[in-house]
C-alpha positions as CSV (number, residue, x, y, z in Angstrom):
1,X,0.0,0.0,0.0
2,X,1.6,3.4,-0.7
3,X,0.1,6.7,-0.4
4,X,-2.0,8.0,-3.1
5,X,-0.8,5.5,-5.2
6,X,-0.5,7.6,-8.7
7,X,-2.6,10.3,-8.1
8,X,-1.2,13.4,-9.8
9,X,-1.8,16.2,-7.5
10,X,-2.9,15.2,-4.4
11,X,0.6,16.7,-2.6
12,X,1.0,19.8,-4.8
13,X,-0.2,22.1,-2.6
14,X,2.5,20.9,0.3
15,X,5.1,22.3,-2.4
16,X,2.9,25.3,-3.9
17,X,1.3,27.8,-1.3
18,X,-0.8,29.0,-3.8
19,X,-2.1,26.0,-4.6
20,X,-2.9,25.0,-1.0
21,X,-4.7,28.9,-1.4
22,X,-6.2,28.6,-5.2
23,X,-5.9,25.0,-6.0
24,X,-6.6,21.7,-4.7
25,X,-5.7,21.0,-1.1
26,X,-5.8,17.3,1.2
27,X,-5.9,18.7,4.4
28,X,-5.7,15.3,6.1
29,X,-3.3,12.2,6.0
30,X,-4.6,9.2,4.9
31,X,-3.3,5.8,2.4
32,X,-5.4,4.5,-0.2
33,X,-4.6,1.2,-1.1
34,X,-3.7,-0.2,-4.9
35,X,-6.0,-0.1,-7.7
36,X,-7.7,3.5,-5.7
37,X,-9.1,4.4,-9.7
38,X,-6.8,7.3,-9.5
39,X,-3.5,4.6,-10.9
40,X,-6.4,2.8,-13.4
41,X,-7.3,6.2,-14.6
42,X,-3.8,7.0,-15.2
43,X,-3.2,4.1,-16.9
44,X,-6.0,3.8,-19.2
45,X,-4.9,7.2,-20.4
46,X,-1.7,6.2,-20.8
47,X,-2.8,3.0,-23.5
48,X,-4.0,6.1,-25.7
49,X,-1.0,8.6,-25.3
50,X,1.3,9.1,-28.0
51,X,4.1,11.8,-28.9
52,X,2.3,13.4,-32.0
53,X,-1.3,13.1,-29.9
54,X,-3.4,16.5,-29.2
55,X,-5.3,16.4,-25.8
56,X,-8.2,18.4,-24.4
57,X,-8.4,18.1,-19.9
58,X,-12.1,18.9,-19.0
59,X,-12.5,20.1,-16.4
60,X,-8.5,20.5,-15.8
61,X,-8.6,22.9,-12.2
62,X,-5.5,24.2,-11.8
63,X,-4.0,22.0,-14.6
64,X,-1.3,20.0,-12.4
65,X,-2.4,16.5,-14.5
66,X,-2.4,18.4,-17.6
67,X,0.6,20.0,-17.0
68,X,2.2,16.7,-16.4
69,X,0.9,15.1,-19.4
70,X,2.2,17.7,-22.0
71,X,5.9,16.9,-22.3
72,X,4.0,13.2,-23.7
73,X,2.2,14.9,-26.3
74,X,2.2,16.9,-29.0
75,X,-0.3,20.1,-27.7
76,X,-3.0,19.6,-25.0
77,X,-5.8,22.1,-23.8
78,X,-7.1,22.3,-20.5
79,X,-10.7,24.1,-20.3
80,X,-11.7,24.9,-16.5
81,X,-14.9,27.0,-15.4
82,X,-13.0,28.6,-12.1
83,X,-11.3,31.9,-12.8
84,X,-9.6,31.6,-9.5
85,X,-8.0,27.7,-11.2
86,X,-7.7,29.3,-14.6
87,X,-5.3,31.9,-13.4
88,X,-3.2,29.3,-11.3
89,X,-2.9,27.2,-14.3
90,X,-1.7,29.4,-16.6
91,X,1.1,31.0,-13.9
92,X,2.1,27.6,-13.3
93,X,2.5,27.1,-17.2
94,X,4.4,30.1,-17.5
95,X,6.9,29.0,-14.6
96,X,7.2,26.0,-15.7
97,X,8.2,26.8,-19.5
98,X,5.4,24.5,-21.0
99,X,4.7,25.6,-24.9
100,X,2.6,23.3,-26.0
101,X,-0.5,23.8,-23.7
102,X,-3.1,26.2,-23.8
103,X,-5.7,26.9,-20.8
104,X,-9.6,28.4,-21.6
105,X,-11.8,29.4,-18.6
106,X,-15.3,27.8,-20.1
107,X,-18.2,26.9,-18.2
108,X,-19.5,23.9,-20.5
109,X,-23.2,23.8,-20.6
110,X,-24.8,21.3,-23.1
111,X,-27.5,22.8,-25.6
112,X,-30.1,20.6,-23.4
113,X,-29.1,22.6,-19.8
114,X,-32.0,25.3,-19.5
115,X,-30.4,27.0,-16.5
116,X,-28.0,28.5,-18.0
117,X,-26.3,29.2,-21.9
118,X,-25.2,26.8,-24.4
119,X,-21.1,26.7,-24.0
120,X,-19.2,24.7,-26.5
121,X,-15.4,24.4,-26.7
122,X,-12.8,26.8,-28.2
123,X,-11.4,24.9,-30.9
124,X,-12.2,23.9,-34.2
125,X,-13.7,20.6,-35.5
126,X,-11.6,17.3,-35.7
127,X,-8.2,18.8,-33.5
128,X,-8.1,16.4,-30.8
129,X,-7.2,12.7,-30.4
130,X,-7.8,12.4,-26.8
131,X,-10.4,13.9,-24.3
132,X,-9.8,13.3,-20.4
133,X,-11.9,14.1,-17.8
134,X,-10.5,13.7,-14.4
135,X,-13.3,14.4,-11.5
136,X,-14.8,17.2,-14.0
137,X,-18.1,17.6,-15.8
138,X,-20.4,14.9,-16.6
139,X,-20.4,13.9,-20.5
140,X,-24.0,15.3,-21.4
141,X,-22.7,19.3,-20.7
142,X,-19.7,18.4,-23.5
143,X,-20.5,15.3,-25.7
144,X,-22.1,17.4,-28.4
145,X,-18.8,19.5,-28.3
146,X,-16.4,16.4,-28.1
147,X,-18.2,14.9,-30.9
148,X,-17.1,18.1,-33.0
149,X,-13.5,18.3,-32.1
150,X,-12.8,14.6,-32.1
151,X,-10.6,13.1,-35.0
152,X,-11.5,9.4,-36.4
153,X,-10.7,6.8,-33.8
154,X,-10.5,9.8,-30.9
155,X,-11.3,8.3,-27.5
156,X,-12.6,9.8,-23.9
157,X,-11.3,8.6,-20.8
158,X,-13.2,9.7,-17.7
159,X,-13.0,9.1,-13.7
160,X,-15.7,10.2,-11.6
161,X,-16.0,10.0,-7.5
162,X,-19.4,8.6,-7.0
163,X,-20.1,8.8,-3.3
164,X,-19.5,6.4,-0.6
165,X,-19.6,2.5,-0.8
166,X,-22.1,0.7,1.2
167,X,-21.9,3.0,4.8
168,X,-19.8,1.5,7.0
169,X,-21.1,-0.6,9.9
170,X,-19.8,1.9,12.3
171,X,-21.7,5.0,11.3
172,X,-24.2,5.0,13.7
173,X,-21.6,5.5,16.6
174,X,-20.8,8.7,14.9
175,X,-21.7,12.1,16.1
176,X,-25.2,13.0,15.3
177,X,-23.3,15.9,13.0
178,X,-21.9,12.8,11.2
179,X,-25.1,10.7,10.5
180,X,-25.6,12.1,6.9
181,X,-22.4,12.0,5.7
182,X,-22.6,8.9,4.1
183,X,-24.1,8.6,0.5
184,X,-24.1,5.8,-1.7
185,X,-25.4,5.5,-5.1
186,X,-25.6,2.8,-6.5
187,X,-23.7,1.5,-9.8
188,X,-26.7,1.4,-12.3
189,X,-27.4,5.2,-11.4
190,X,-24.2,6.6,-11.6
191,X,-23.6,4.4,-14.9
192,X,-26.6,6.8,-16.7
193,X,-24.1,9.5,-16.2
194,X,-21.9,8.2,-18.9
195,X,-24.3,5.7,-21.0
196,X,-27.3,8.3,-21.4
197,X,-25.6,10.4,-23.8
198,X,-23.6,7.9,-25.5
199,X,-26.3,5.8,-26.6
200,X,-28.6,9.0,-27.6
201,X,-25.7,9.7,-29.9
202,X,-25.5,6.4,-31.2
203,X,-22.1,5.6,-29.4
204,X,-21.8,1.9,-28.5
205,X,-17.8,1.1,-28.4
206,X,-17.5,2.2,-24.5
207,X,-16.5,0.0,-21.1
208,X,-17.2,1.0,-18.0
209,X,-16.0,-0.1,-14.2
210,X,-17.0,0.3,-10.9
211,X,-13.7,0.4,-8.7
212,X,-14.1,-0.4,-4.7
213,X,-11.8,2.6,-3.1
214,X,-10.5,1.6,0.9
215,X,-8.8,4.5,2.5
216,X,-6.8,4.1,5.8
217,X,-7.6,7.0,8.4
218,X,-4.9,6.2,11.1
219,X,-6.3,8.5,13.6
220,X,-9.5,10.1,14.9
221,X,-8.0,13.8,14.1
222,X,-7.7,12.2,10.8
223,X,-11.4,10.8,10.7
224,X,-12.6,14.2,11.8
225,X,-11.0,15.9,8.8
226,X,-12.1,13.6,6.8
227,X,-16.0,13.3,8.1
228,X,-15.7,17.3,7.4
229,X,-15.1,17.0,4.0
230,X,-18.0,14.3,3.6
231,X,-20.2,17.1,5.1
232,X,-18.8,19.8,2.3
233,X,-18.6,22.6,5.0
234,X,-16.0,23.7,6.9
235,X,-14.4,22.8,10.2
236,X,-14.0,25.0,13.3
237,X,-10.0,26.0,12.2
238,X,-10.7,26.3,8.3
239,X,-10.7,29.8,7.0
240,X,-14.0,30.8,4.9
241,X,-13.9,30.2,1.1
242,X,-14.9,34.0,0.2
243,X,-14.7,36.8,2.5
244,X,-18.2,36.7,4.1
245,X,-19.4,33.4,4.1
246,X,-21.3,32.6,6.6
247,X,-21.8,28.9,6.3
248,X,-22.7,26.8,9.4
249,X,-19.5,24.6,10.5
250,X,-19.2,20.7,12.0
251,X,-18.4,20.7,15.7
252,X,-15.2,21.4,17.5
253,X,-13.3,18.6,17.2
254,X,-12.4,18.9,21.0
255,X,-16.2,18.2,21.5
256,X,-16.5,15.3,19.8
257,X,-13.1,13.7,20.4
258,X,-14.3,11.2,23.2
259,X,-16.3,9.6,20.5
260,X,-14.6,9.6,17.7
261,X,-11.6,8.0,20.2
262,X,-14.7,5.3,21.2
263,X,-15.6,4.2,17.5
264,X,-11.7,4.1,16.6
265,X,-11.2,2.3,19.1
266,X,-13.6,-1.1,17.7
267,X,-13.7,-0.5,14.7
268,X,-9.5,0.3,13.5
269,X,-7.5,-2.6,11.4
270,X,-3.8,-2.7,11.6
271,X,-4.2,-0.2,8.4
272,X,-6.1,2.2,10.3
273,X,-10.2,2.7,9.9
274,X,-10.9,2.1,6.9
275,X,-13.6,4.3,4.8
276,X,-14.4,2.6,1.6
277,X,-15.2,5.3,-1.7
278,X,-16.6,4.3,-5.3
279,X,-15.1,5.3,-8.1
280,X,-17.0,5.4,-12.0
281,X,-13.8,4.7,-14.9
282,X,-15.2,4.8,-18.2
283,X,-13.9,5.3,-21.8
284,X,-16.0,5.6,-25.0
285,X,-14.6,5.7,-28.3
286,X,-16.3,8.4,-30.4
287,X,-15.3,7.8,-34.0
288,X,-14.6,4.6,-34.4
């Protein structure tokens, strides 16, 4: 088991300040063991990677995995909706002396979304080879669009965090500020995300799987970060996201340390307490 296994940027911002600020941050410690989707995501990239290959990241944040994946290629293009990742990316571009990328602030909407305007992609019909999609949009806001800048044979790879596994057999010894935090969703739903608008397009040549995530929490400090995030608000010591937030927060975690300590107590494994995630890995070929 090592930690993170290949996961591109989950450390960054221990190296970047402004990344820990602007970027992606993992405020808590934790191991994930082998085949954690992150390394199968990676990989399945890799089978379609090739020196004269031009990418397009959906969805790219602040561009770290993009970043990495350019000296491999011939040009990639990340497209990100954040102005606040857009900017990081490109100052991390321009530090970095990376050419052959280019980085769009779009906020992809598909022509179906009523909420808000049709946005399609900046670049011109059959440029790219390759479309990833690491944790960013789901495929009905682009697949029009990817449709239109795909070559012949062009493929999408995609990764998706999909909730919780079954909850855990010790959640009702949690904190009543805890109870909720567990959502599963089950394999068949989360599957319409990606076979929906590939079979309304008439796409058939796509596999998907349904990877079984265990991560290690070696201590309750850990678990309480951790139940935090699950939550999606802040804890008592994390600063606000804009200036004027006024978002409710979890419990001290000096209030609910006794029980946290309890449940860690019969419920840890050598590896620590283990929280199990789901992951959705898909790829569709879109001109075969």
């Amino acid at each position: 088991m090592t930690r993170y296994m290949r996961a591109i940027d989950l450390d960054s911002w221990l190296r970047d300040p402004r990344i820990n600020e602007r970027g992606f941050a993992h405020r808590w410690k934790s191991q994930v063991a082998g085949g954690n989707g992150e390394d199968a995501f990676i990989s399945l990239v890799e089978q379609h990677l090739h020196p004269d290959s031009d990418l397009l990241d959906v969805g790219c944040g602040h561009g770290e995995l993009t970043l990495t994946l350019a000296s491999r290629c011939r040009s990639i293009v990340g497209i990100e909706r954040d102005p606040g990742y857009f900017k990081l990316a490109n100052e991390l571009a321009a530090e970095r002396g990376v050419t052959n990328i280019r980085f769009f602030q779009v906020n992809l909407a598909g022509p179906d979304e009523p909420d808000r305007p049709f946005a399609g992609i900046p670049l011109p019909d059959a440029s790219i080879d390759l479309i990833i999609n690491r944790r960013g949009p789901i495929l009905r806001r682009y697949l029009v669009e990817a449709i239109r800048v795909t070559r012949q044979g062009a493929a999408i790879v995609g990764l998706h965090p999909t909730g919780n596994a079954t909850p855990p057999p010790w959640r009702g010894e949690l904190p009543d500020a805890f109870q909720d935090v567990f959502n599963f969703m089950p394999f068949e739903q989360v599957a319409t995300w990606v076979t929906e608008p590939l079979d309304a397009a008439g796409i058939s040549d796509y596999s998907l799987w349904w990877i079984d995530v265990p991560e290690f929490l070696r201590d309750t400090h850990e678990l309480y970060e951790r139940l935090a995030v699950f939550t999606n608000l802040p804890t008592s010591t994390t600063p606000p996201r804009q200036p004027g937030d006024e978002l409710p927060v979890v419990p001290p975690y000096e209030q609910v340390e006794a029980q946290l300590q309890s449940l860690f107590s019969h419920h840890t494994t050598p590896d620590g307490l283990v929280v199990r995630h789901c992951r959705l890995l898909w790829q569709a070929i879109l001109r075969s």
